[in-house]
C-alpha positions in Angstrom: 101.3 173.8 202.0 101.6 171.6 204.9 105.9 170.8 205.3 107.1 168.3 207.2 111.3 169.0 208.2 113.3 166.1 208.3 116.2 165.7 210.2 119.1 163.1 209.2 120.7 162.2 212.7 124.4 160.6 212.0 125.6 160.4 216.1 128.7 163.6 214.5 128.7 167.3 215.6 127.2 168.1 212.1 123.8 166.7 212.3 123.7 167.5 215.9 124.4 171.1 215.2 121.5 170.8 212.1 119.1 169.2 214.8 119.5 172.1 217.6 119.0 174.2 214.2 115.8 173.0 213.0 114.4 172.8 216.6 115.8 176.4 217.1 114.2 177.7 213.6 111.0 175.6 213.0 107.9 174.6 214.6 108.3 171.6 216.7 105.3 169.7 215.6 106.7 169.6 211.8 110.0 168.3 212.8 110.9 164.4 212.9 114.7 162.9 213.3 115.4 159.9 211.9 119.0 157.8 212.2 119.8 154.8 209.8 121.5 152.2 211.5 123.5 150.6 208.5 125.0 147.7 211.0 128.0 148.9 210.9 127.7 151.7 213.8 129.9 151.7 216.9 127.9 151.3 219.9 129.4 154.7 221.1 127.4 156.3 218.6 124.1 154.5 219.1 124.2 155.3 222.8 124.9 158.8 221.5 122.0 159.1 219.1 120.0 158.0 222.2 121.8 160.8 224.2 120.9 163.2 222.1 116.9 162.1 221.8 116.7 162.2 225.6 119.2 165.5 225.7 116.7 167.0 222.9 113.6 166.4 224.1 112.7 164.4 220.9 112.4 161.2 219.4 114.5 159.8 216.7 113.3 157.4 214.5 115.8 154.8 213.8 115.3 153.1 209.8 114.6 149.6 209.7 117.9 147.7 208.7 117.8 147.0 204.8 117.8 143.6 203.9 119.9 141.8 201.0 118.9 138.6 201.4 117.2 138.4 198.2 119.8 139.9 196.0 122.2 137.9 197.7 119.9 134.6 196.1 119.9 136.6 193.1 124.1 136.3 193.0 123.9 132.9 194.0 121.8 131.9 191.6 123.7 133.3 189.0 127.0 131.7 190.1 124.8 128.2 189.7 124.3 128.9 186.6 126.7 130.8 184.7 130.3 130.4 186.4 130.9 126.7 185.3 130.3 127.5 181.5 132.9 130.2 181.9 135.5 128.0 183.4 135.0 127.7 187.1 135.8 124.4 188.7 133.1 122.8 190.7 135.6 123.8 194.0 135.6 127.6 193.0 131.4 127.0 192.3 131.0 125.6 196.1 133.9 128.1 197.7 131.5 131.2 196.3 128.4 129.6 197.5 129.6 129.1 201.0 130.6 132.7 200.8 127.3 134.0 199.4 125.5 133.7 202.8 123.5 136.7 204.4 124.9 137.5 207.8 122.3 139.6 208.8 124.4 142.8 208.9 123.3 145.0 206.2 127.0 146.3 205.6 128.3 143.0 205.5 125.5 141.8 203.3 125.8 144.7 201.1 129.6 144.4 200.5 128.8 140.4 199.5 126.5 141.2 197.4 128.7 143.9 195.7 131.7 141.6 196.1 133.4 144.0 197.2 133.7 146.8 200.2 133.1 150.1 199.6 135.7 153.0 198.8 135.9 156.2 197.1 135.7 155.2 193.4 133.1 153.0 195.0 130.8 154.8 197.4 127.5 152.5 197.3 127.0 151.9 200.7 125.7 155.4 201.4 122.9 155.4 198.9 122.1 151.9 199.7 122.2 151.9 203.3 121.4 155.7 204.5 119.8 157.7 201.6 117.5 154.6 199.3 116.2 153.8 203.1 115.2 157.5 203.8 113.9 158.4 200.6 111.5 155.9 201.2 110.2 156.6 204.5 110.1 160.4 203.7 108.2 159.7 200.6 105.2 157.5 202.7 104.7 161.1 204.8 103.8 162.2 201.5 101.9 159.1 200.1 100.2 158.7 202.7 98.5 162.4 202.9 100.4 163.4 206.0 102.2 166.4 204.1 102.2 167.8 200.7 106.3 168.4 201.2 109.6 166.8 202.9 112.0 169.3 203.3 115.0 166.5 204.3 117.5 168.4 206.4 121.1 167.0 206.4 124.1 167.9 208.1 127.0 168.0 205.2 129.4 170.8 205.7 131.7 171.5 202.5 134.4 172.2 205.3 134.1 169.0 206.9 137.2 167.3 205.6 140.2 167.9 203.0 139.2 165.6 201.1 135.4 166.2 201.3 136.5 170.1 200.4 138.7 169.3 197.6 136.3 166.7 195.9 133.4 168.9 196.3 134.5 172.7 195.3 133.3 174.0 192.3 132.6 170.4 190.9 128.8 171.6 191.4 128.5 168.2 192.9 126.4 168.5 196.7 127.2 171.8 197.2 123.5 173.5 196.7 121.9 174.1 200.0 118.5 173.6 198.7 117.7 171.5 195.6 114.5 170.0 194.2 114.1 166.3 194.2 110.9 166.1 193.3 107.5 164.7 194.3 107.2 166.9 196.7 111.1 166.4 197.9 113.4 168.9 198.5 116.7 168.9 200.3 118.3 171.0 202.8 121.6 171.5 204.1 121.4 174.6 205.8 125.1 174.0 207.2 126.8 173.7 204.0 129.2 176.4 204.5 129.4 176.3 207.8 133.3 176.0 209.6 133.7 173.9 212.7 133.7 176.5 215.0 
């Protein structure tokens, strides 16, 4: 079975240490990196993503930047329509539509389309802005005949922080190294119990 290894590059000491992993552990020419720019990266880790590419010997692939323009519509459109017949005065109507404008940072567009920014009860930007984005493009290697299997490496370490290690013990909740997504998916976090040292 032909396997490609996907590597999740963050710009943090845990998917670099998964990257010099995979390169140390698998054959180069089934190994890609990829890095999903959600908009709201420093610069400092860009130019270290970079760094590490030309450090590496490799190319990272970064994800194009999701777009929420049309959901953004969608909420718009719904304010139009429903938020006078439940009260709303025609002030509230116009202050919401001038908020409701993409701003052509997918973070910032996300949180206005989720009214709201993320937090811990409310962790969407993740899936929306990292792992949606990469499903995808690992899934066309597949679709497209390239591989029968994606093996997506990602740096989480259990350890990683007390709260990451306290919400994540025992709850049976991302702490499998390997699992089976499906359709040919599989993940891999082959530093999940790893300590910092």
């Amino acid at each position: 079975m032909t396997v490609l290894h996907i590597v999740s590059v963050s710009g943090g000491k845990d998917s670099a240490a998964t990257a010099i992993l995979a390169l140390e552990t698998e054959p180069f020419e089934s190994l890609r990196f990829v890095f999903a720019d959600t908009g709201n990266e420093d610069q400092q880790t860009i130019d270290y993503v970079a760094y590490m590419a030309d450090h590496l010997g490799i190319e990272i692939h970064t994800l194009p930047k999701r777009d929420f323009s049309r959901e953004i519509a969608g909420k718009r459109e719904y304010v139009v329509k429903h938020w006078s017949a439940k009260g709303a005065s025609d002030a509230d109507i116009d202050r919401a539509l001038v908020a409701l404008q993409p701003t052509g940072n997918p973070f910032l567009d996300l949180c206005v389309w989720k009214g709201r920014f993320p937090s811990r009860k409310a962790q969407f930007c993740t899936e929306q802005l990292k792992t949606l984005p990469l499903v995808e493009w690992q899934m066309g290697f597949i679709e497209r005949g390239e591989c029968e299997a994606v093996w997506s490496w990602q740096g989480v370490r259990i350890d990683e922080s007390h709260a990451r290690k306290t919400r994540l013990q025992g709850t049976g909740a991302c702490v499998k190294a390997f699992e089976v997504q499906g359709g040919g998916l599989y993940t891999y976090r082959p530093i999940l119990r790893w300590k910092a040292a």
